[in-house]
Steps between C-alpha positions, in 0.01 A plus 500: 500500500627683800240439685471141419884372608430753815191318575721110443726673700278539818363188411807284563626722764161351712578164360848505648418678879183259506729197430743628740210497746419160475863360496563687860212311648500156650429228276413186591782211459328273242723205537475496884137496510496233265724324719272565776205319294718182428589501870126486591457221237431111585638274290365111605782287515208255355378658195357129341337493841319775497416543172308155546332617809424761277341335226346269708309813684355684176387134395334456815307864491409332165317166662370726767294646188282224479209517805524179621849472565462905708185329691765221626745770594264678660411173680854469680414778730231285625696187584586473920834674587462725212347774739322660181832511303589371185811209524552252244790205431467516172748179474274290746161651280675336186580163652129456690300708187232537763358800642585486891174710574219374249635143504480481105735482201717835523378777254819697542678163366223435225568897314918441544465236297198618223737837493825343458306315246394759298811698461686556158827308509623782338443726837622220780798606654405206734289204475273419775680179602809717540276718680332247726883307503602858700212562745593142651865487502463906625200402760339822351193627694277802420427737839184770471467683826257743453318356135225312681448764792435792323394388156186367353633184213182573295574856463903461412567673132869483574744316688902590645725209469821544640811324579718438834843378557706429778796683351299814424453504798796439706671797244229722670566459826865481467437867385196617788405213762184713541399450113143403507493325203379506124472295247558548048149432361285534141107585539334202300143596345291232593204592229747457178776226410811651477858360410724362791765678293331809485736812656225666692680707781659383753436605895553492819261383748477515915241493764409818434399442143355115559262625733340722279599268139426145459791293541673208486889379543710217394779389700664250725389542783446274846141365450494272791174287518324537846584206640881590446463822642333318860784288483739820523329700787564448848432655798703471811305283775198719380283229665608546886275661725638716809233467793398738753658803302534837516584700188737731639782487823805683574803304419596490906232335555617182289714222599648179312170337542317758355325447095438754272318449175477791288215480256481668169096479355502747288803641171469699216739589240420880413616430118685252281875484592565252219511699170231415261380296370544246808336417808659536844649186642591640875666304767558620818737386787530654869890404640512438862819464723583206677671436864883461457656354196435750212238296353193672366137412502271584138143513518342448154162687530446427150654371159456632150171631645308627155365826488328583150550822345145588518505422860756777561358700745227304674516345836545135541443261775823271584450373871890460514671471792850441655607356896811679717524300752817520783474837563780553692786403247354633249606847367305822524413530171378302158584547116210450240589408145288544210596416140368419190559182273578625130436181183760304430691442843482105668718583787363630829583804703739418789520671816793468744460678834807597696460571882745686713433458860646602868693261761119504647355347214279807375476599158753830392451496150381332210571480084263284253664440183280403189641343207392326175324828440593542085151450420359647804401835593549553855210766587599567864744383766325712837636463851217483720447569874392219650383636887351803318310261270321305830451779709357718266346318203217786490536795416542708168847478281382785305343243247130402658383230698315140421271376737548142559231254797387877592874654570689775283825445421744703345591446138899480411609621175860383355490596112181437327479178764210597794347268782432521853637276794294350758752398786330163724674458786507276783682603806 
């Protein structure tokens, strides 16, 4: 009996200095890491919004089941301006019920209706005229950069359908401007029906994974036909031709009757700036200084210039250019401007120049302000030296050369943006 309370004895004696133990060490504060994971949180300040965007998204990985309506997807990437990619206005699709590519009634249109059809009334949470009632008043579109690039449609056994909004978004980059974007998704299996309903998990999805994962998104996005998109690009006096040039001169050897055009054949944007899911829409201004009176000169090289995801990376030919002419008054150097158009903005980027100059009329210092930029991601804003761009347009910046008419030029680099300058110059 002895032996047995000794024994309890030791026994609650270990209890008590192993206890003790534990309460001397640091503990982690329950309540402020909770705190931590509400902080991190998003709550959409459109809940009936997105839950219809939603819906509508799992319904659509359902149509997509059917063959047909995946050949017609499929068949976007094909249409001119597409580049290989997959864009769709759903809202315009419902009102022609055409195909754009095959010229015939619309699949995709045919299995919306034979599945909204077949549903139990018992499992709608919406009916497809609510459903179709929301694509058009939303302007919903459906984006697939990388589906018909680096998938086969005949050998798809599953599908990614995911969701983007604008206020997602905007939350992100509020919290990291260099977010690269994602995206909440379901994985829809395209050899069994399933319920829209059904609470399959729920992901998220970026380049990364849609590269390697067929996928599509749903969205509003800016799904500009191609004819709008002409409308919107412009380059500055692009068509002028300098004669008897020489592509590079010191600056002393200019005077006011001097022109200078400054070519630009070649750009590339290394990757996506825009975060997924969206393409880039670039435009680029150089700011000149003018003689006396503070007034600035823009150059618009190019505007909401489209760049595809899948694009990223690749070389492109642009045969942009841009005139400085009146040398003398104008200042040493020049200010290039690149940003990027985000959905849902109708105003345009402004660009005020002020010019501070001498009692001789020469250039001492100049500010470009840009504004309306809320929905615009300004990329770069690079003073550039303008003699040091004509006298020396050659040689290596430490990022390669492009050979363009048989002459290397050196290749600039300002963020992910790269070309190469090719300075004609009359004297």
């Amino acid at each position: 009996m002895q032996s047995e309370n000794l024994s309890l004895s030791l026994s609650l004696s270990l209890l008590i200095f192993l206890l003790g133990i534990i309460s001397c060490q640091e503990i982690p504060d329950a309540s402020q890491a909770m705190d931590d994971q509400v902080e991190e949180l998003f709550v959409s300040k459109e809940p009936d919004y997105e839950s219809k965007l939603k819906y509508l998204t799992l319904f659509m990985g359902q149509v997509f089941q059917n063959p047909d309506a995946r050949a017609e997807l499929f068949g976007f990437s094909k249409i001119e301006g597409n580049q290989g990619e997959i864009s769709i206005d759903l809202a315009h699709l419902f009102e022609s019920g055409v195909d754009p590519f095959a010229k015939k009634k619309s699949a995709i249109i045919d299995a919306f209706y034979k599945l909204g059809a077949a549903r139990v009334s018992s499992e709608v949470d919406y009916s497809v005229e609510e459903l179709i009632d929301f694509i058009r008043k939303n302007e919903i579109g459906i984006m697939a950069p990388y589906l018909a690039k680096n998938f086969e449609e005949s050998s798809l056994n599953e599908l990614t359908v995911s969701w983007w909004t604008q206020e997602f978004e905007d939350w992100k980059l509020a919290k990291d401007q260099d977010w690269k974007g994602e995206t909440k998704a379901r994985v829809i299996n395209l050899t069994k029906n399933i319920n829209v309903t059904s609470d399959n998990q729920e992901i998220f999805v970026s380049d990364e994974y849609a590269k390697k994962n067929p996928t599509i998104v749903l969205g509003v996005f800016d799904l500009e036909s191609e004819s709008e998109k002409a409308k919107r690009t412009s380059t500055s006096q692009e068509n002028f031709a300098v004669q008897n040039f020489v592509n590079s001169a010191n600056c002393q050897d200019l005077n006011q009757n001097s022109v200078v055009r400054i070519l630009m054949p070649n750009l590339r944007l290394a990757s996506s700036i825009r975060p997924w899911p969206h393409p880039d829409q670039l435009t680029l201004y150089v700011v000149l200084g003018t003689n006396p009176g503070g007034n600035g000169q823009v150059n618009t090289l190019f505007n909401s210039l489209e760049i595809k995801r899948s694009d990223a990376g690749n070389w492109r030919t642009s045969n942009l250019s841009f005139l400085i002419n009146n040398w003398v008054d104008m200042q040493v150097d020049m200010k290039l401007l690149l940003f990027n158009k985000r959905p849902g903005n109708s105003d345009e980027v402004q660009v005020s120049v002020n010019v501070k100059t001498n009692s001789q009329g020469q250039t001492e210092t100049q500010f470009a302000t840009v504004g309306n930029v809320a929905y615009y991601q300004i990329h770069f804003a690079q003073t550039f030296n303008k003699c040091g761009t004509i006298n020396n347009p050659f040689s290596d910046r430490g990022f390669g050369q492009r050979s363009y008419l048989g002459v290397n030029y050196g290749v600039e680099r300002f963020g992910k943006f790269e070309f190469y300058l090719v300075p004609e110059i009359q004297l």
